[in-house]
N, C-alpha and C positions, 0 to 999 in steps of 0.2 A: 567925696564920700564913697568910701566901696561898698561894693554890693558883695554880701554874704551869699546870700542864693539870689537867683532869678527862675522866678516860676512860668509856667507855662500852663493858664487857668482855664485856658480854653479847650485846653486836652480834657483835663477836669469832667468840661462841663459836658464836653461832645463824647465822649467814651467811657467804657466801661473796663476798667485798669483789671485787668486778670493776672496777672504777674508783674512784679519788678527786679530789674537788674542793676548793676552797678557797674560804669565801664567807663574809662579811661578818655581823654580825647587826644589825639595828638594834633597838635596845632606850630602855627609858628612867631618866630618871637615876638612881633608888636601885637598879636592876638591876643596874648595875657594879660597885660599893661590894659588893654583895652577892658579886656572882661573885666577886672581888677577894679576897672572906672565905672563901670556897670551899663558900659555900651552893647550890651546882646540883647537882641530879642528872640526869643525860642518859639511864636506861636505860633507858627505854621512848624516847624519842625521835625522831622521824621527820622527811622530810620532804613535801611535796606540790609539784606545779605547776599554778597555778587562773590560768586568766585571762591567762595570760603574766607570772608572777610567781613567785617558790618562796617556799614559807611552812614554818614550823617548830612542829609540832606534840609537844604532851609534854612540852616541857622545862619543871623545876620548878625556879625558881630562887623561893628561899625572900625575903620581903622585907626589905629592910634594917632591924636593929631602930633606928636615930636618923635612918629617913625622915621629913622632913616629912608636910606633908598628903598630896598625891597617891603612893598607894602601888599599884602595880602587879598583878593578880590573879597568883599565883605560876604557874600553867598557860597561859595567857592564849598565844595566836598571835601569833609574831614574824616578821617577813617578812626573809628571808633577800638579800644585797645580793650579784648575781651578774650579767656581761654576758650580755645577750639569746642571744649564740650560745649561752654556757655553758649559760641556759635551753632553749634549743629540744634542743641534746643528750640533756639530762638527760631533759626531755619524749620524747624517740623514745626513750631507752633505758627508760624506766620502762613504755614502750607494752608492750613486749616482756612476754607474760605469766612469771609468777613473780619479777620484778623491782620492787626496790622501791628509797628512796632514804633511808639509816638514817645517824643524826648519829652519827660516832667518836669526835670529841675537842672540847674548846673549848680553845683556848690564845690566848696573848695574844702578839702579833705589831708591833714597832715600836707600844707602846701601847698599840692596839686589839685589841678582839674579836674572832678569827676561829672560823671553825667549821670543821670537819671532813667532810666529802658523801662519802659512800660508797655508789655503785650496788653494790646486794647481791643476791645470791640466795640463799634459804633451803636451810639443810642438811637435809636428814632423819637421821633416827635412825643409821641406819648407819657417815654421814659422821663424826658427833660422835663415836661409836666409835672409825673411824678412827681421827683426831685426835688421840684418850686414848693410843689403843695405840701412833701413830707418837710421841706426845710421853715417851711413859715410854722406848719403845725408843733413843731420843738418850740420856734421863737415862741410860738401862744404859750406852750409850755412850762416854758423857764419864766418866762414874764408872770404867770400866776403862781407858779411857786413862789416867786420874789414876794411877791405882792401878800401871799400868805405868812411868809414868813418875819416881814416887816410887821405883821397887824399881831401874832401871837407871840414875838419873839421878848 
């Protein structure tokens, strides 16, 4: 079965997504094959900007089992394919302390690879709460609308 996207839920749940980008990965060949099989997991996943380049750190995409010879280290740094402006952005928004640059998705786009850029800021304990308490009070929600609209409909 392939994997259409693979999410990354725990970005989600630990940040607060302030922007997203869309960016390229270059990889190599039994890496695709693999993702393809839906061998990646993004949840530690990050990214960096060294040098005037973005690079992609954590992603574990597992190796292909009918790779030939050269097989790819599963953790290994991929450099992310993005225009310079979108680099220099990403670089002044990541200056900003508490701000970091965390992979959300991988999906596959006319063919290829794309990846997901989300400038995040970290939740603390409180906000997660929040979130628990705003997301069940919808569930209450929807659940009594149903319920009304079952009894008058």
């Amino acid at each position: 079965m392939a994997a259409e996207t693979i999410l990354n839920r725990k970005a989600l749940r630990d940040f607060h997504i302030l922007e997203r980008y869309e960016a390229g990965i270059e990889l190599k060949g039994s890496e695709v094959k693999s993702i393809r099989a839906g061998k990646a997991n993004i949840s530690d996943a990050f990214a960096r900007i060294e040098k005037g380049q973005a690079f992609m750190y954590n992603a574990d995409i597992q190796p292909y089992a009918q790779a030939s010879i050269e097989v790819p280290a599963p953790k290994r740094v991929r450099r992310l394919l993005l225009h310079k402006q979108e680099i220099d952005k990403l670089y002044s928004e990541t200056a900003i302390a508490g701000r970091t640059l965390v992979i959300l998705r991988l999906y596959w786009k006319g063919g290829r690879l794309k990846t997901e850029l989300g400038v995040a800021q970290g939740k603390v304990a409180h906000d997660k709460r929040a979130d628990l308490k705003k997301r069940a009070t919808d569930r209450e929600t929807e659940r009594e609308v149903a319920r009304f609209n079952r009894r008058h409909a």
